[in-house]
C-alpha positions in Angstrom: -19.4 12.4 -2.9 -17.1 11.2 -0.1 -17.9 7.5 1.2 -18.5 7.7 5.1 -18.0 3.4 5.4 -14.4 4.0 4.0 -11.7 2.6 6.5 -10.1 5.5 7.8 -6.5 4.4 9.8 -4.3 6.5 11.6 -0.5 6.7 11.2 1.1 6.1 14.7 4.0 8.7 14.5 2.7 11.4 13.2 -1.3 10.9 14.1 -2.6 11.4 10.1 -6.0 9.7 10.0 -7.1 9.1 6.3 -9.0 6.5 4.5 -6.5 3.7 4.2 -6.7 3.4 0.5 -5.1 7.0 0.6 -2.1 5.8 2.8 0.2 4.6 0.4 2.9 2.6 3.0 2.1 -0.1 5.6 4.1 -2.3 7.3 3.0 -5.2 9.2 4.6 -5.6 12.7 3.7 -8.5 14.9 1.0 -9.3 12.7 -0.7 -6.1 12.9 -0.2 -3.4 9.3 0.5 -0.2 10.6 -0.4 2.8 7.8 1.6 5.7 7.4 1.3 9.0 5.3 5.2 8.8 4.5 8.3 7.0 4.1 9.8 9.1 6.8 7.2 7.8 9.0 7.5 4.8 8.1 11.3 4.3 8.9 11.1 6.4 12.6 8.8 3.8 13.2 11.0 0.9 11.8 13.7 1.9 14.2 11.9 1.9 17.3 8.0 0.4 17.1 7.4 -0.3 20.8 8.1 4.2 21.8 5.2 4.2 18.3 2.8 2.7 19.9 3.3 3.0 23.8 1.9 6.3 22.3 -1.1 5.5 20.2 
């Protein structure tokens, strides 16, 4: 049975939306955790957060 109050989050380079507890990398910029599906994701990201989320 899939739980429908589950947080789902939405990784801001690649636009995967999952429950969080199924997004196995976060990093917290600025105070806010960003979620994301890979490592790869993660580290574009990393190198350039601002272009990331001018975009969400």
């Amino acid at each position: 049975m899939i739980n429908m109050t589950e947080d789902k989050v939405k990784d801001p380079v690649c636009g995967m939306v999952k429950p969080k507890d199924e997004m196995k990398i976060n990093v917290i910029h600025k105070d806010v955790t960003y979620y994301f599906c890979s490592e790869e994701d993660k580290n574009m990201f990393l190198s350039n957060p601002d272009h990331w989320l001018l975009k969400r």
